[in-house]
PyMOL CGO cylinders between C-alpha atoms (Angstrom):
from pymol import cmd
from pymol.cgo import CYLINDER

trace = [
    CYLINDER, 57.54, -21.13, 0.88, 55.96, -18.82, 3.47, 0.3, 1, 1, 1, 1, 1, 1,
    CYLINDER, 55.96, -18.82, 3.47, 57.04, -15.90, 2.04, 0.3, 1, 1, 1, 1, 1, 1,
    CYLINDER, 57.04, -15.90, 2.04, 55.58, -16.92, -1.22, 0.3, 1, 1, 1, 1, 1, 1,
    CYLINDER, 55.58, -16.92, -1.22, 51.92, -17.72, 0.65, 0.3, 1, 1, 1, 1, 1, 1,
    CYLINDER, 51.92, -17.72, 0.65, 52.37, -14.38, 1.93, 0.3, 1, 1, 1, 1, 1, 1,
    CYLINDER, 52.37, -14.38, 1.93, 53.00, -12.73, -1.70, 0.3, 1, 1, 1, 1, 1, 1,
    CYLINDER, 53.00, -12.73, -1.70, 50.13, -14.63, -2.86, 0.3, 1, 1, 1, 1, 1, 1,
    CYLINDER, 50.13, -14.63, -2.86, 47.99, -13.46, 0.19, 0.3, 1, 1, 1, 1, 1, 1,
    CYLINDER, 47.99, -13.46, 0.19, 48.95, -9.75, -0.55, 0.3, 1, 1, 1, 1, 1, 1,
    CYLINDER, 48.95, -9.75, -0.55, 48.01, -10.21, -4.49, 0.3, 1, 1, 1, 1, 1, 1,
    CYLINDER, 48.01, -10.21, -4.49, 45.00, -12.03, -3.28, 0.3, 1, 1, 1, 1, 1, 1,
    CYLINDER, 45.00, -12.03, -3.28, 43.86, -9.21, -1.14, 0.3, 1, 1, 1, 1, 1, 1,
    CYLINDER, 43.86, -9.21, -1.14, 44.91, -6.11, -3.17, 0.3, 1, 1, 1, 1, 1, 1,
    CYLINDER, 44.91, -6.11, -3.17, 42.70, -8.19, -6.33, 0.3, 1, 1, 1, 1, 1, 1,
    CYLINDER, 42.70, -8.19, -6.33, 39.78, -8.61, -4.20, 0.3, 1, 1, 1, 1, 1, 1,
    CYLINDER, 39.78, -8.61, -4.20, 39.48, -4.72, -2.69, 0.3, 1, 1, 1, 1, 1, 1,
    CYLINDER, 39.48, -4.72, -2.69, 40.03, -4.01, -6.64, 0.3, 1, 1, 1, 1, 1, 1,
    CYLINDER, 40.03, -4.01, -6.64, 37.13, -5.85, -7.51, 0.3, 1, 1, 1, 1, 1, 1,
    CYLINDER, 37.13, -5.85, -7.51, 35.08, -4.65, -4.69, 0.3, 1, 1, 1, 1, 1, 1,
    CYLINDER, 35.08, -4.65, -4.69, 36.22, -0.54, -5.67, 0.3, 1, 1, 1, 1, 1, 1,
    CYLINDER, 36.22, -0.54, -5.67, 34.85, -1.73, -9.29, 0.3, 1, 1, 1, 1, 1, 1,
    CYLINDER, 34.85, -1.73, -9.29, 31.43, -3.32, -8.15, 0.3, 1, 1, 1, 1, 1, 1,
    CYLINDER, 31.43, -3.32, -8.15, 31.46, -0.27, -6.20, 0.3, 1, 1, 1, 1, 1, 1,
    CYLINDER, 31.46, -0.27, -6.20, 31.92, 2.21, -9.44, 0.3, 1, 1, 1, 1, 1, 1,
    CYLINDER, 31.92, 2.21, -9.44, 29.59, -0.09, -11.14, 0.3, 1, 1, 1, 1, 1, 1,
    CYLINDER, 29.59, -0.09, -11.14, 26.44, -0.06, -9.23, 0.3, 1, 1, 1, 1, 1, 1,
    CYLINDER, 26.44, -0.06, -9.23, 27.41, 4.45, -8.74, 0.3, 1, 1, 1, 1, 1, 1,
    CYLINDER, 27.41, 4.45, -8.74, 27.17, 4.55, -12.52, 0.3, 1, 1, 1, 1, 1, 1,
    CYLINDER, 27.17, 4.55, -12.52, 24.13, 2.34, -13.04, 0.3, 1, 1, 1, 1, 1, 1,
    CYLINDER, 24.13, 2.34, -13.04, 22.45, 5.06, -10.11, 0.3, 1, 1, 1, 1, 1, 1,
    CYLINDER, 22.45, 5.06, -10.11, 23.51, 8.69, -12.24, 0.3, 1, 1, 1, 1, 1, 1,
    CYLINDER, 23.51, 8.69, -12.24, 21.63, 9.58, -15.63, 0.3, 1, 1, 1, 1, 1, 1,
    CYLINDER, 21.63, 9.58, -15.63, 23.10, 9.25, -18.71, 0.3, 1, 1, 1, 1, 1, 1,
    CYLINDER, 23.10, 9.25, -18.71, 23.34, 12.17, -20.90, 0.3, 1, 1, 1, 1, 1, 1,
    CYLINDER, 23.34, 12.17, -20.90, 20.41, 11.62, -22.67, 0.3, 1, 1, 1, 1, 1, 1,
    CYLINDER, 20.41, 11.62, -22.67, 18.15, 11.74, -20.01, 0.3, 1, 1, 1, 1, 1, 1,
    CYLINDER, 18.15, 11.74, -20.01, 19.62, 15.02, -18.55, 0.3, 1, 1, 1, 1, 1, 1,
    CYLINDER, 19.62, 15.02, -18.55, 19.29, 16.73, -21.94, 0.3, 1, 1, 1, 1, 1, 1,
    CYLINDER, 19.29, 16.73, -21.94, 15.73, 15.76, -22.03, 0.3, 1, 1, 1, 1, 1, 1,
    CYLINDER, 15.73, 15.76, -22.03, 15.29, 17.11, -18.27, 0.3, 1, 1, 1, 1, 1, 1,
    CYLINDER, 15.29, 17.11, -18.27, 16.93, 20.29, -19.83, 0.3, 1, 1, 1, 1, 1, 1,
    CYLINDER, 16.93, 20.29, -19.83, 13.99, 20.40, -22.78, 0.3, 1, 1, 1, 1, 1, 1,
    CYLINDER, 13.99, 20.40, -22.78, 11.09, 19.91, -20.07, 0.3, 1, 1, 1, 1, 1, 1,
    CYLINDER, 11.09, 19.91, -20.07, 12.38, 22.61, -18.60, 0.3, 1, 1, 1, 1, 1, 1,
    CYLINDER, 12.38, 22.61, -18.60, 13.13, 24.77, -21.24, 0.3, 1, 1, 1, 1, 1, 1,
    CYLINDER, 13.13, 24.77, -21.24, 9.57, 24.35, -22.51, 0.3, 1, 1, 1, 1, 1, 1,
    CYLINDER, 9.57, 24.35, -22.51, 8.20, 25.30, -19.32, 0.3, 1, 1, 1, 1, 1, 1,
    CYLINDER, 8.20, 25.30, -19.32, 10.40, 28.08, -18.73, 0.3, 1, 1, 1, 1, 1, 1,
    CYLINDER, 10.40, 28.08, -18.73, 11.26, 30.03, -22.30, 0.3, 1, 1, 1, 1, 1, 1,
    CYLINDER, 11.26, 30.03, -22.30, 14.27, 32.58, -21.79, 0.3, 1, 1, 1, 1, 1, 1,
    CYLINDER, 14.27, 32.58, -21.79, 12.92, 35.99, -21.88, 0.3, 1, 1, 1, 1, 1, 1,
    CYLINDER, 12.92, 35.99, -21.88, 9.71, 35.52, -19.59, 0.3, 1, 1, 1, 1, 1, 1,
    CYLINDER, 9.71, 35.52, -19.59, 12.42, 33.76, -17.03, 0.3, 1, 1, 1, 1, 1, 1,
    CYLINDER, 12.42, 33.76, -17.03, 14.57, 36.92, -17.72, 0.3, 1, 1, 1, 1, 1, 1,
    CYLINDER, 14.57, 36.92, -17.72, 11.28, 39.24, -16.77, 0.3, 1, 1, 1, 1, 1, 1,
    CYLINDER, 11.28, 39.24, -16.77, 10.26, 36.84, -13.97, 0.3, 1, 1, 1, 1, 1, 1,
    CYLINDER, 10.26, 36.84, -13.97, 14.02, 37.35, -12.31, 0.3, 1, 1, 1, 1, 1, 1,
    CYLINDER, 14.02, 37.35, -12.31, 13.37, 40.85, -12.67, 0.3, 1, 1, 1, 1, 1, 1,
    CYLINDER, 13.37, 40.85, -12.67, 16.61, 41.22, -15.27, 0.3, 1, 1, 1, 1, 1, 1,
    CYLINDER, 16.61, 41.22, -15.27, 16.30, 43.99, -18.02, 0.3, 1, 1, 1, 1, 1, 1,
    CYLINDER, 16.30, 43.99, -18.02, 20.14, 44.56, -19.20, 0.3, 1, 1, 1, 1, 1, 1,
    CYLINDER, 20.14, 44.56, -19.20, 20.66, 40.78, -19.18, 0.3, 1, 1, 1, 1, 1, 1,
    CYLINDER, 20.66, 40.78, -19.18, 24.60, 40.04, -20.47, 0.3, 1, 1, 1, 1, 1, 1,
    CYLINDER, 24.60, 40.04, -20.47, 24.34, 39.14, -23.81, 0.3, 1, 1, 1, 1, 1, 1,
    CYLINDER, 24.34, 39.14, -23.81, 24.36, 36.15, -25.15, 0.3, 1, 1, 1, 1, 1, 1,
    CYLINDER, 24.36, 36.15, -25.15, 25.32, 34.55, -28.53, 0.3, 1, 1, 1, 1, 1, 1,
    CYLINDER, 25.32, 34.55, -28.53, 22.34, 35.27, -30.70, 0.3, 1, 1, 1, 1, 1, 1,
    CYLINDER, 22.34, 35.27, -30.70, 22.17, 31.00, -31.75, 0.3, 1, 1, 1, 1, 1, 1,
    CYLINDER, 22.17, 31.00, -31.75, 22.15, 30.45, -27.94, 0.3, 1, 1, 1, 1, 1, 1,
    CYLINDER, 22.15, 30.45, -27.94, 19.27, 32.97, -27.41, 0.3, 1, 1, 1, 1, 1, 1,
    CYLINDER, 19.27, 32.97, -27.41, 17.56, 31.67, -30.28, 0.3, 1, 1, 1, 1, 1, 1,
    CYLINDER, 17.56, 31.67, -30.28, 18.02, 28.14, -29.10, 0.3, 1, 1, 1, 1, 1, 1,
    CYLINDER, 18.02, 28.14, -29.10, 16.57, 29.30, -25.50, 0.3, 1, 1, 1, 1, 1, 1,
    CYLINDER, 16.57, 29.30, -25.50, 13.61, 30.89, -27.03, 0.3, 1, 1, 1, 1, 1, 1,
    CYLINDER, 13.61, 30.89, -27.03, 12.77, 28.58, -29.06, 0.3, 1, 1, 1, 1, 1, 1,
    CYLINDER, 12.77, 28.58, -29.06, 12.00, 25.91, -26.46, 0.3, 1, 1, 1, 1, 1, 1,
    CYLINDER, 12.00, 25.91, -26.46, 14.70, 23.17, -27.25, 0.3, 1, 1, 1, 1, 1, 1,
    CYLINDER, 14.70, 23.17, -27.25, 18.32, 23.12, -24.90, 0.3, 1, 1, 1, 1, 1, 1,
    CYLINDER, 18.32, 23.12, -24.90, 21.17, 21.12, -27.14, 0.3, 1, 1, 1, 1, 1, 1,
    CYLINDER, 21.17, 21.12, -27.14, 19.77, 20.16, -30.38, 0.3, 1, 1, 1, 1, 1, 1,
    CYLINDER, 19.77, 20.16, -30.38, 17.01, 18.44, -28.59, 0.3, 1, 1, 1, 1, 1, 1,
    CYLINDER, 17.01, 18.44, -28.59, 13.18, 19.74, -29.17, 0.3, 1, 1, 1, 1, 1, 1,
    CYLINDER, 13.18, 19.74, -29.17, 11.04, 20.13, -26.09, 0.3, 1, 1, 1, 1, 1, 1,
    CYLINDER, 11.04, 20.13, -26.09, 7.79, 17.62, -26.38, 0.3, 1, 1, 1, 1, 1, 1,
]
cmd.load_cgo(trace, "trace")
């Protein structure tokens, strides 16, 4: 019988630090943006800062180039399908 209690104790324990590591991961996620919100960051930004004036302001004139939907995305104020407000 003892070594059953202590079974039970180590299942006991090992379940309860699982738990814990999952309230844990939990209240992390809850904390981090979702997706959403970071591609709507992205717009803000994008409107404030269109691709070619950021490519003057860095000082960059023989910039590697890019995809010509990408650049047009850049330019055109909106980052991944999402238009900047």
């Amino acid at each position: 019988m003892s070594k059953l209690s202590d079974y039970l104790d180590n299942i006991i324990r090992a379940v309860n630090q699982h738990a814990k590591l999952l309230d844990d991961v939990s209240k992390e996620l809850s904390k981090r943006p979702l997706k959403l919100e970071t591609g709507e960051l992205f717009a803000m930004l994008s409107h404030g800062f269109p691709y070619e004036e950021a490519l003057e302001q860095m000082g960059c004139q023989n910039h590697v180039v890019r995809s010509q939907k990408l650049t047009n995305l850049l330019s055109k104020h909106s980052v991944m399908g999402l238009v900047a407000l």
